[in-house]
DSSP file (Angstrom, degrees, kcal/mol; ACC not computed):
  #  RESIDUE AA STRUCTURE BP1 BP2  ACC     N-H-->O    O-->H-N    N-H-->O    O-->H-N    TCO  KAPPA ALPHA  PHI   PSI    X-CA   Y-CA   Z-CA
    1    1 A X              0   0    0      0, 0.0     5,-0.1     0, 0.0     2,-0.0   0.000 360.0 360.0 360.0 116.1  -36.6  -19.6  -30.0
    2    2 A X     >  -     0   0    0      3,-0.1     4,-1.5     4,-0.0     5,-0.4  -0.037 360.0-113.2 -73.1 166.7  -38.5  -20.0  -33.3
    3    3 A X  H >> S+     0   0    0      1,-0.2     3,-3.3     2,-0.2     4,-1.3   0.790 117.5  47.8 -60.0 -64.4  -37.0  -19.5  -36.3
    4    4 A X  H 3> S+     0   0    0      1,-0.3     4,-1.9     2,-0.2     3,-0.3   0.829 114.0  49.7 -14.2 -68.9  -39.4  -15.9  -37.1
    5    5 A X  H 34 S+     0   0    0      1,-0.3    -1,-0.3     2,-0.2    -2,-0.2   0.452 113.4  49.6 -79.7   3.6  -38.5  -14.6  -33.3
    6    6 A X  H <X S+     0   0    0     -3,-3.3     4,-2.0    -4,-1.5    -1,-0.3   0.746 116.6  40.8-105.0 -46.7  -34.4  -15.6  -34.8
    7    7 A X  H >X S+     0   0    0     -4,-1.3     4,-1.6    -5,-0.4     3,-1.2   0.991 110.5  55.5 -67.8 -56.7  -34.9  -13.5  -38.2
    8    8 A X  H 3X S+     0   0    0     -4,-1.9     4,-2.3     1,-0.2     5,-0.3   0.949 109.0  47.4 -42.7 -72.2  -36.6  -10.9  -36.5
    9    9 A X  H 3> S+     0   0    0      1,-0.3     4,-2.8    -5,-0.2    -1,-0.2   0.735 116.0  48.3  -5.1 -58.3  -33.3  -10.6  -34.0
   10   10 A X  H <X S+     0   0    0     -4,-2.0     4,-3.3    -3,-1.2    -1,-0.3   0.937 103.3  49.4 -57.2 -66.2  -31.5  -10.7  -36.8
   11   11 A X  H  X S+     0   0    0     -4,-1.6     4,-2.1     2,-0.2    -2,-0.2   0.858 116.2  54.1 -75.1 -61.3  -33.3   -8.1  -38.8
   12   12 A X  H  X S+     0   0    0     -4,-2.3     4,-1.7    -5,-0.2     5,-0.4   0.912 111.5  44.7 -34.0 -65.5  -32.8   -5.9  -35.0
   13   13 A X  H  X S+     0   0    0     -4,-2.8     4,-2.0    -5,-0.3    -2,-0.2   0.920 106.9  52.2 -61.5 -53.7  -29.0   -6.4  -35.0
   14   14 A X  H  X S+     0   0    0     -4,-3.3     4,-3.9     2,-0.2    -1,-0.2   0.983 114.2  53.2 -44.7 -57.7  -28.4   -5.6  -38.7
   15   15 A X  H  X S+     0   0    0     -4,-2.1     4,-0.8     1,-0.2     5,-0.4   0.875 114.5  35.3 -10.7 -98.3  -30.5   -2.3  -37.4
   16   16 A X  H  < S+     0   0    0     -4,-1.7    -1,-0.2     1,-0.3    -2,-0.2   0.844 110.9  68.3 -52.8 -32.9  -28.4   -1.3  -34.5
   17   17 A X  H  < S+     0   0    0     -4,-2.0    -1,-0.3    -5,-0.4    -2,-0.2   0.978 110.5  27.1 -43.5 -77.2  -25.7   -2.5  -36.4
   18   18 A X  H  < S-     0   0    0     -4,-3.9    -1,-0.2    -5,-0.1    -2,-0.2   0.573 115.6-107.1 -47.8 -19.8  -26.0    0.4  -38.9
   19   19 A X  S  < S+     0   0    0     -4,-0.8    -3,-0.2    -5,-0.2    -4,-0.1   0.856  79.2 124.5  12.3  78.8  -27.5    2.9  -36.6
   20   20 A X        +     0   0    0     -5,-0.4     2,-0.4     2,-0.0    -4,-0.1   0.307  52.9  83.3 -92.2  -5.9  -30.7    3.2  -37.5
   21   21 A X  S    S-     0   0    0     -6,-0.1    -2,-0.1    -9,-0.1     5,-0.0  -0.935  84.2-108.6-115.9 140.3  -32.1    2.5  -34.3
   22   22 A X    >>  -     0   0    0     -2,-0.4     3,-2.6     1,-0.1     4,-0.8  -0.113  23.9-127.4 -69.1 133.5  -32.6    4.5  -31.7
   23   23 A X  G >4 S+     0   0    0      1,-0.3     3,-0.6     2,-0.2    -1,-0.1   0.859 115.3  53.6 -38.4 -54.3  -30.0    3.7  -28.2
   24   24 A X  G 34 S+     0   0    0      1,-0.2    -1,-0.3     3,-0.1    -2,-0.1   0.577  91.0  72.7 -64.6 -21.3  -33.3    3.6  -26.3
   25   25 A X  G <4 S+     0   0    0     -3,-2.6    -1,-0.2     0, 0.0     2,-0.2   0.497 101.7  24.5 -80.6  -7.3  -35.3    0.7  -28.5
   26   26 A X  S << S-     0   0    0     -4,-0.8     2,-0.1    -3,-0.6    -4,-0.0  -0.715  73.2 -94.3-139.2-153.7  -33.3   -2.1  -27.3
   27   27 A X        -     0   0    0     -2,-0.2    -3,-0.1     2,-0.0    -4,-0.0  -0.538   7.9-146.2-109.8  62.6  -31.5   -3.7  -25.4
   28   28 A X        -     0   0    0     -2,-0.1     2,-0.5     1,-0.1    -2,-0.0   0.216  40.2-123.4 -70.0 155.6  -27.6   -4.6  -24.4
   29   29 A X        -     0   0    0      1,-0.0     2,-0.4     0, 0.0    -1,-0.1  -0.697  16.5-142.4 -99.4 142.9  -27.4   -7.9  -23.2
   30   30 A X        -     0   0    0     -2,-0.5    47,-0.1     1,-0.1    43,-0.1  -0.873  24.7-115.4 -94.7 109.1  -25.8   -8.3  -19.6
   31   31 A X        -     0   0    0     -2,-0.4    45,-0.1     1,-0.2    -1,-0.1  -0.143  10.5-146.4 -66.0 155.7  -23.4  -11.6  -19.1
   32   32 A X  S    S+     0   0    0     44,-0.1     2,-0.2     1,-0.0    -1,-0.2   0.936  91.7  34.1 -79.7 -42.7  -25.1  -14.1  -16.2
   33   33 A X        -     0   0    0     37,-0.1     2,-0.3    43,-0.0    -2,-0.1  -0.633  61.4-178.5-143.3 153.4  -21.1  -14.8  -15.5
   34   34 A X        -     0   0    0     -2,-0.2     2,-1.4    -3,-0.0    43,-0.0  -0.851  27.2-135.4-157.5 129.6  -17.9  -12.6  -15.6
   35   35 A X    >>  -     0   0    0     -2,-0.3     4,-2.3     1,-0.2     3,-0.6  -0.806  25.0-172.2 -97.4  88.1  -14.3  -14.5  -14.7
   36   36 A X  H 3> S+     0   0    0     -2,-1.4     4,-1.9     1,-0.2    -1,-0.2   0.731  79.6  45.1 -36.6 -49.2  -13.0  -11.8  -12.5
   37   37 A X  H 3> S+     0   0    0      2,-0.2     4,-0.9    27,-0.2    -1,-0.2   0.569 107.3  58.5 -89.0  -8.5   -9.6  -13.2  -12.1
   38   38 A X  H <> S+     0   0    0     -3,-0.6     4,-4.0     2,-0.1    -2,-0.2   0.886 116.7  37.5 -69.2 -59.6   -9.3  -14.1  -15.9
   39   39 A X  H  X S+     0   0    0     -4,-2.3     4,-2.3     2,-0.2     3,-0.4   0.960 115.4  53.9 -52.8 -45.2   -9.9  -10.1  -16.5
   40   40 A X  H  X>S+     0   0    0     -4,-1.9     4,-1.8     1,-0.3     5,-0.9   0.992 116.8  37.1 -56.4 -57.5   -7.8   -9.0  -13.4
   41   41 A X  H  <5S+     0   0    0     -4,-0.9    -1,-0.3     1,-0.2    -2,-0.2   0.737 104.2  67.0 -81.7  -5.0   -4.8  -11.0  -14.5
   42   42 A X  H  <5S+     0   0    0     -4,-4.0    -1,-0.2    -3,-0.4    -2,-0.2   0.961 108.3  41.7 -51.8 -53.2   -5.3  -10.2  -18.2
   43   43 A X  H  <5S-     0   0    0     -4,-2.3    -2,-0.2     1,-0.1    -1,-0.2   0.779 115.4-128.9 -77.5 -19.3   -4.5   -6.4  -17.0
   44   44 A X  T  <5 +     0   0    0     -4,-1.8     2,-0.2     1,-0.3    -3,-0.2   0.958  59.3 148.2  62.8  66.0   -1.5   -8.3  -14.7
   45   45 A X      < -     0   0    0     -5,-0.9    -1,-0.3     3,-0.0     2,-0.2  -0.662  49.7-122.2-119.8 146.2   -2.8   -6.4  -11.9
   46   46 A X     >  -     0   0    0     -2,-0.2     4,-1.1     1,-0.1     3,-0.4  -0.748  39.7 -99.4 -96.7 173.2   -2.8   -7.8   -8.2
   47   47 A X  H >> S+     0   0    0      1,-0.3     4,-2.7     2,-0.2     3,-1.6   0.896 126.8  45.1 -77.2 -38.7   -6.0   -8.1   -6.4
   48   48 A X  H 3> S+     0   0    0      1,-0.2     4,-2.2     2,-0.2    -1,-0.3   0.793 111.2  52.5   0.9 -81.4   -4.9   -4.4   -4.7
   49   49 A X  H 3> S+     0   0    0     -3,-0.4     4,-1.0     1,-0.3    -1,-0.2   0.461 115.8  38.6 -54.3 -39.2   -3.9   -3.2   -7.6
   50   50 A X  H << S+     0   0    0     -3,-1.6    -1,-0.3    -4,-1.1    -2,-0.2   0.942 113.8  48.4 -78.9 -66.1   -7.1   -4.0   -9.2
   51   51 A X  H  X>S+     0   0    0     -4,-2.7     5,-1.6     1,-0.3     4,-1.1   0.937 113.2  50.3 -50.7 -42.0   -9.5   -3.2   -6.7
   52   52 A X  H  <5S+     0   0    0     -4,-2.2    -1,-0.3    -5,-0.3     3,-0.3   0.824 108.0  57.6 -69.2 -31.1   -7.6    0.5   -6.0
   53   53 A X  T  <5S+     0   0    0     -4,-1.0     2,-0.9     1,-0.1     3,-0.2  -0.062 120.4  26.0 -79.6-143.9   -7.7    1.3  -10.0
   54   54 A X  T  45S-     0   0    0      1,-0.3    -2,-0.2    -2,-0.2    -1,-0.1  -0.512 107.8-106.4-134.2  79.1  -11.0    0.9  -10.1
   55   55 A X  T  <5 +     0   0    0     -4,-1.1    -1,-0.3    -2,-0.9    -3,-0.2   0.802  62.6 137.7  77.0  44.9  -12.8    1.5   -7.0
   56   56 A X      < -     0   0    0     -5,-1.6     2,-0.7    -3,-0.2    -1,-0.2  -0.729  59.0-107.3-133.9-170.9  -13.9   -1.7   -5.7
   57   57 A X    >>  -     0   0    0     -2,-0.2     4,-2.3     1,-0.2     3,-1.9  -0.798  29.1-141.9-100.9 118.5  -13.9   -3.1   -2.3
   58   58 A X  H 3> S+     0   0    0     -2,-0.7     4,-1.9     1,-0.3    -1,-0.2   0.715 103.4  59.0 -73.5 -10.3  -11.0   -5.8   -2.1
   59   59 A X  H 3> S+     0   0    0      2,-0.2     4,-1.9     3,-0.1    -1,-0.3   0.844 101.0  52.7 -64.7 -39.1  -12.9   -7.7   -0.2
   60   60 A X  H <4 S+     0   0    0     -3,-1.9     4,-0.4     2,-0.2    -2,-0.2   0.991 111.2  50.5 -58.7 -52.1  -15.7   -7.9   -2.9
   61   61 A X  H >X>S+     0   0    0     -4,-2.3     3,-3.8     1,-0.3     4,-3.6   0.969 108.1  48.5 -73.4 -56.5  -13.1   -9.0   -5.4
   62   62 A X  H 3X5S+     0   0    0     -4,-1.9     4,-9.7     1,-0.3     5,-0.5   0.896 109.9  48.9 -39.6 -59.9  -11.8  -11.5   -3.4
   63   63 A X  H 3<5S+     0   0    0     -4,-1.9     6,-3.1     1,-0.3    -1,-0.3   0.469 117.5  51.1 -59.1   0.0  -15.4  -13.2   -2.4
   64   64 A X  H X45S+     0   0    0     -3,-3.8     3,-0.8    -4,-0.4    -1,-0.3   0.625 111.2  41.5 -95.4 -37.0  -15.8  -12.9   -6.4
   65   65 A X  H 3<5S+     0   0    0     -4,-3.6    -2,-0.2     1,-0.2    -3,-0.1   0.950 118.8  48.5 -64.4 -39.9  -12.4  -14.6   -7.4
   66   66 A X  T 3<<S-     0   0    0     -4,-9.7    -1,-0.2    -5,-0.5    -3,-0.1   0.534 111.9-125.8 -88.0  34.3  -13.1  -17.4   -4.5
   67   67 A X  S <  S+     0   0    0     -3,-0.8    -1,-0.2    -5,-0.5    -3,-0.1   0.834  74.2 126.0  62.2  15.4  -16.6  -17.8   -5.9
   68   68 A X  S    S+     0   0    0     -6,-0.3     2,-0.4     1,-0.2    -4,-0.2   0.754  77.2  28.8 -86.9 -13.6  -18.5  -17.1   -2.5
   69   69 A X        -     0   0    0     -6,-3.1    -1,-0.2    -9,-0.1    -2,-0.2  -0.976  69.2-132.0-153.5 158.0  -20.5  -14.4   -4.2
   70   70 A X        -     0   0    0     -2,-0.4     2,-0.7    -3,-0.1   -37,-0.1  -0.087  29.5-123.9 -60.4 177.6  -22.0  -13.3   -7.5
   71   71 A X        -     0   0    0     -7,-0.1     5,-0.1     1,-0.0    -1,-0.0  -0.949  31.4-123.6 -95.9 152.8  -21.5   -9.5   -8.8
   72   72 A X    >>  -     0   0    0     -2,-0.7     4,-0.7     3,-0.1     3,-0.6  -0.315  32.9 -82.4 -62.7 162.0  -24.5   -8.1   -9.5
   73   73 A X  H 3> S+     0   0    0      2,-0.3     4,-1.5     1,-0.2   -42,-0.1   0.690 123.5  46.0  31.2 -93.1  -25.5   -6.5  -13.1
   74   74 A X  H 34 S+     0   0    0      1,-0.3     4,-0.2     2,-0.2    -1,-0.2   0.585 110.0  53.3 -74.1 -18.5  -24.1   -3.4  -13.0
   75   75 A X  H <> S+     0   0    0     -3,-0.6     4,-1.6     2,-0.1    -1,-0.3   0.674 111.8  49.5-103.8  11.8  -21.0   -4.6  -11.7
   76   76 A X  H  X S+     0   0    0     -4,-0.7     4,-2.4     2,-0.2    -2,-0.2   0.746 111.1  46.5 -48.0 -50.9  -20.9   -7.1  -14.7
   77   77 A X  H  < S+     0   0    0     -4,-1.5     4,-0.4     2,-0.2    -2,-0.1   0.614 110.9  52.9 -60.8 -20.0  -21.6   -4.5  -16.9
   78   78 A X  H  > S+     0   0    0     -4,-0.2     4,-2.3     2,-0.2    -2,-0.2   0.843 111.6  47.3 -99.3 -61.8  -18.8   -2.6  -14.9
   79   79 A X  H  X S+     0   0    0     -4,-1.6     4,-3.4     1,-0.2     5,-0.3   0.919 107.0  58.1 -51.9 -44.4  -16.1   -5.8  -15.5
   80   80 A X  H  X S+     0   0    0     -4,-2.4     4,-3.3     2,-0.2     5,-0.3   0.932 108.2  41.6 -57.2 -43.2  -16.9   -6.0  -18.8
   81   81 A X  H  > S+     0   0    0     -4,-0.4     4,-2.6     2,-0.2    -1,-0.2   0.979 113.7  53.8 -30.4 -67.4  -15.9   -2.4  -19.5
   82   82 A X  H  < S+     0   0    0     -4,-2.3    -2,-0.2     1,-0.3    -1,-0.2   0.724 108.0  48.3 -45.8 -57.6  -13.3   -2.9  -17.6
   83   83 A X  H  < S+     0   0    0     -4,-3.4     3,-0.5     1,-0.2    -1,-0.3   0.941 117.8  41.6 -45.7 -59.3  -12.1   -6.2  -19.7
   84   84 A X  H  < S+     0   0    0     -4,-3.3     2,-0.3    -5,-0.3    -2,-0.2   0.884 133.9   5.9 -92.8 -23.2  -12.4   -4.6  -22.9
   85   85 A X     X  +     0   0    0     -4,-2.6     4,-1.6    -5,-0.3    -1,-0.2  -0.683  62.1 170.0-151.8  90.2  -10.8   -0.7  -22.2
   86   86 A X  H  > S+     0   0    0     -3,-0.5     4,-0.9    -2,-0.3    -4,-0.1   0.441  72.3  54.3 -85.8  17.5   -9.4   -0.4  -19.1
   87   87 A X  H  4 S+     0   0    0      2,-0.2    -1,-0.2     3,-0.1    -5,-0.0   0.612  95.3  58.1-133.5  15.5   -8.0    2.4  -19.6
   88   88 A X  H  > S+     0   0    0      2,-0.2     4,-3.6     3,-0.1     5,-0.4   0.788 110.8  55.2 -63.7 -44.8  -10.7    4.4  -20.7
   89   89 A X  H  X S+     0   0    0     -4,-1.6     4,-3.0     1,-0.2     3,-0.2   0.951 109.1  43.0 -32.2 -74.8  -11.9    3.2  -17.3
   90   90 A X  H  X S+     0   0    0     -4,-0.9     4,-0.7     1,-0.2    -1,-0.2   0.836 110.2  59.2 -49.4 -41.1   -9.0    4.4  -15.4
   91   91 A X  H >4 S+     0   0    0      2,-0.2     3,-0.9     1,-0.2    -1,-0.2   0.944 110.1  37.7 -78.9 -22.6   -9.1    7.4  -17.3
   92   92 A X  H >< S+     0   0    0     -4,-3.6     3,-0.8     1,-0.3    -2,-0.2   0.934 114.7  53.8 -51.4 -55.9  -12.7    8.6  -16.3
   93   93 A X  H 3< S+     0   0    0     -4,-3.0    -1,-0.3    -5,-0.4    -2,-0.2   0.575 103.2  58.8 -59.1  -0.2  -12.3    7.4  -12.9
   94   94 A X  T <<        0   0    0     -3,-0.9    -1,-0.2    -4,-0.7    -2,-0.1   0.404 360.0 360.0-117.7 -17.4   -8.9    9.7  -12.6
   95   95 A X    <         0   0    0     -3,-0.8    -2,-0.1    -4,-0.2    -1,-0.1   0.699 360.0 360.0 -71.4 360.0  -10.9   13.0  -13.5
């Protein structure tokens, strides 16, 4: 990345920072990777436990802890929530 296309960035993030830019003009950035079984056992959840608060197929989870498959995107976007207020999570999903 050159250093212009790094200040600009910058110059973006101070933006959003403040909110002065509109929710629709950017972007959030998505992680390539999410350690499912770091978050799971952060909440000290079993993989049941997990999958049944919030909604997922315990089969998925597993074939995500043992690394046979990726989550997609949106269920990146979905762990991450999940990691930082799960019980905001929980509390939507309960309504």
């Amino acid at each position: 990345m050159s250093g212009s296309r790094i200040i600009k960035s910058m110059k973006e993030a101070a933006s959003i920072a403040r909110g002065e830019m509109p929710a629709g003009a950017y972007q959030i950035h998505i992680p390539p990777q999410v350690d499912v079984k770091t978050i799971r056992q952060g909440l000290g959840l079993s993989q049941s436990a997990f999958a049944a608060r919030f909604g997922l197929s315990l089969h998925t989870l597993r074939n995500w802890e043992q690394g046979k498959r990726q989550p997609d995107p949106a269920a990146r976007a979905y762990l991450k929530v999940i990691e930082k207020a799960p019980e905001a999570v929980y509390e939507a999903l309960s309504e």
